[in-house]
N, C-alpha and C positions, 0 to 999 in steps of 0.2 A: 501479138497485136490484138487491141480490140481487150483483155482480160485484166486490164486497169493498173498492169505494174509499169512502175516507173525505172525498172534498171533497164540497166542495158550490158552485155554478157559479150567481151568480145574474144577470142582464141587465136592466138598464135600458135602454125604451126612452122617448126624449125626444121629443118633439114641438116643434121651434120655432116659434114664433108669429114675428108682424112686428116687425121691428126699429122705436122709435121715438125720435123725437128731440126735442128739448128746446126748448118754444116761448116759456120766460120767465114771471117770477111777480111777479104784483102783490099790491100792498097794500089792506087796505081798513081804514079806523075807527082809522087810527093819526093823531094831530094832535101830541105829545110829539116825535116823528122824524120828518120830512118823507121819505116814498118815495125819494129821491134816495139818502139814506143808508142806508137799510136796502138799497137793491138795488146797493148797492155792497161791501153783505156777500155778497151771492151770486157765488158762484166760477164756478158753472156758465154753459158757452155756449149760447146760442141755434144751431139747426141743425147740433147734436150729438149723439149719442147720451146717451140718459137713463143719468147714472150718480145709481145709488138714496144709495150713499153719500154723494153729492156733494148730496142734493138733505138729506138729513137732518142734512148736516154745515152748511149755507147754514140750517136753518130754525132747529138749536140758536143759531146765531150771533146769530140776532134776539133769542131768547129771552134767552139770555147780555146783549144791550144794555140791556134793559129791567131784568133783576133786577140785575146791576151798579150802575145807576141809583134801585134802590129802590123798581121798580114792579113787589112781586113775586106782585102779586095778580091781575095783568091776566091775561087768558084768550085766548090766541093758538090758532088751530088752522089747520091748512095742509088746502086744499080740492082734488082733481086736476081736472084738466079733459082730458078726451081729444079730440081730433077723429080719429074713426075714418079715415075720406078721405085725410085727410093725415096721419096716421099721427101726430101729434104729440101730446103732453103737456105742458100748460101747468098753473101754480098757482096758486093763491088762497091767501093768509095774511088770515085776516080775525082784528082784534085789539083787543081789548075793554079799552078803558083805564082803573084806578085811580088812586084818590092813591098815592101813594107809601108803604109800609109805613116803621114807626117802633117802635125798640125800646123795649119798655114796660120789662122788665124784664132783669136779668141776673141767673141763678140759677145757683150752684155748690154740688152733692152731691159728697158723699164724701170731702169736703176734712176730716177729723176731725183731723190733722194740720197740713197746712199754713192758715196765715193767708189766709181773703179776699182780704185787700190785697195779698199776694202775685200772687196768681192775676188782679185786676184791672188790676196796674199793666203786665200783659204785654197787655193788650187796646189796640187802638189806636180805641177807638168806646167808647162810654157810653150808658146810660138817654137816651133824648130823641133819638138822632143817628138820620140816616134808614137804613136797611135796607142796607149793603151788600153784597155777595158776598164780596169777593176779603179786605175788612178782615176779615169776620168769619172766611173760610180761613184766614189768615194768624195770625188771633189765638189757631185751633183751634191749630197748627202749631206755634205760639211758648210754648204750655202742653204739650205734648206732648215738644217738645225742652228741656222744664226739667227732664226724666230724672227727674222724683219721683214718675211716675204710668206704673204697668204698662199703660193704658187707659184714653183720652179719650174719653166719645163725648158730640154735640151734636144735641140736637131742639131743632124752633121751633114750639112751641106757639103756638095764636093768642091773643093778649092779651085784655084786658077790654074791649073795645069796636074796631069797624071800623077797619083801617088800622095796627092795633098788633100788635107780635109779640114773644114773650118768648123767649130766648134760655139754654139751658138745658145746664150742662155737669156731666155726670157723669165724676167721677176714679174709678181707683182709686191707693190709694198703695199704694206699694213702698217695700224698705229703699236710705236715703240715707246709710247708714254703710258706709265701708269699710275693713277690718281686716285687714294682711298681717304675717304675723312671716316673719322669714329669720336665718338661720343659716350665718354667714362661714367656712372653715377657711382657714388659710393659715399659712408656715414660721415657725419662730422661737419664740420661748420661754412665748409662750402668741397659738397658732393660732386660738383661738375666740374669735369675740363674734357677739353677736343683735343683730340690728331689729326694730323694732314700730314699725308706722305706721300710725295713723286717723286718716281722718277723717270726716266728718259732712257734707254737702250740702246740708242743709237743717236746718242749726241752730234749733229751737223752732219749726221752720212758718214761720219769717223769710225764707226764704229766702238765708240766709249761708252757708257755708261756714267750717267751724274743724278744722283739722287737725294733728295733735303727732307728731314723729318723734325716734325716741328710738334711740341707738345704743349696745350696754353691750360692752365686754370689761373683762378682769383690770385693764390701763393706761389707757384712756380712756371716759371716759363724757359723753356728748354730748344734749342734747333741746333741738328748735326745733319752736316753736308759729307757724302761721300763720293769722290771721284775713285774708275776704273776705268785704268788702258791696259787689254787684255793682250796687247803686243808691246809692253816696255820691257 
């Protein structure tokens, strides 16, 4: 202070504790997956050093097999076990098993626009089918890349009674027309002619495609209409 410099110097000091190592994780209350397979998700070694990431990426993995499967109610929690002595760390996943969740309902807002039927027949799961993950990613993904909506997003409400869950996508839409003119020069005794081309992506909320291109000079005049139903 007082000698006109402007840094400032700060120091950490660290304290390392004992190194420990990784004594292996059981299972408890799972009868659906037999122990054999669930600890064949876990990557991590016995009589290694405890890597945290590796123990949180081994406990998603269980979790991951159960909602995959439709069991997405079950209650999993991972328990540590230390033995000071020996310096190691061992786990406990104790996991509390459901029936299987089941889509009650399929709900689509914002769709003012596009057809229902549209937005359903991109879904590969229906009303009644069991709870899966990766279908219903997939199905988020496959309405997102139909380029009609600036903004998917999906909650899962829990349904009208135990084991059931509703399925719920809000769109917003965007414009599915598109409209270019151009303007050609070139040598000869009349240099000029225009285009104009639209088309439409989402013909009535059907989901089609109809687009018209139209070419004008002095000498030739041209227009070709293209229709596309990407479900016939």
């Amino acid at each position: 202070p007082g000698d006109g410099r402007s840094e400032l110097v700060i120091t950490v000091y660290v304290h390392e504790g004992d190194q420990y190592t990784y004594a292996g994780t059981t299972f408890e209350g799972n009868r659906v997956f037999p122990s054999s397979q669930l600890e064949a998700l876990v990557s991590q070694r016995t009589d290694r050093p405890v890597s945290r990431q590796k123990v949180l990426d081994d406990f998603q993995r269980v979790v991951d097999l159960y909602t995959e499967n439709g069991y997405i109610f079950n209650q999993i929690e991972r328990r540590e076990v230390r033995d000071e002595a020996a310096k190691t760390v061992a786990y406990v996943v104790a996991i509390t098993e459901f029936d299987k969740a089941h889509i009650e309902r399929i709900i689509f807002k914002g769709n003012e626009k596009t057809s229902e039927h549209v937005l359903r027949r991109e879904l590969d799961f229906a009303e009644g089918d069991v709870f899966n993950r990766t279908k219903i990613v997939d199905g988020y993904r496959a309405l997102y890349n139909l380029q009609y909506f600036s903004n998917v997003t999906l909650d899962t409400p829990t349904g009208s009674a135990p084991g059931l869950i509703d399925l719920v996508f809000t769109v917003e839409e965007s414009s599915t027309a598109d409209i270019n003119f151009g303007v050609m020069f070139s040598g000869g005794d009349f240099p000029i002619s225009g285009t104009i081309r639209w088309n439409e992506r989402n013909l009535g909320g059907n989901g089609q495609t109809l687009g018209v291109d139209v070419e004008l000079s002095p000498i030739k005049q041209m227009a070709s209409l293209n229709f596309y139903e990407p479900w016939l």
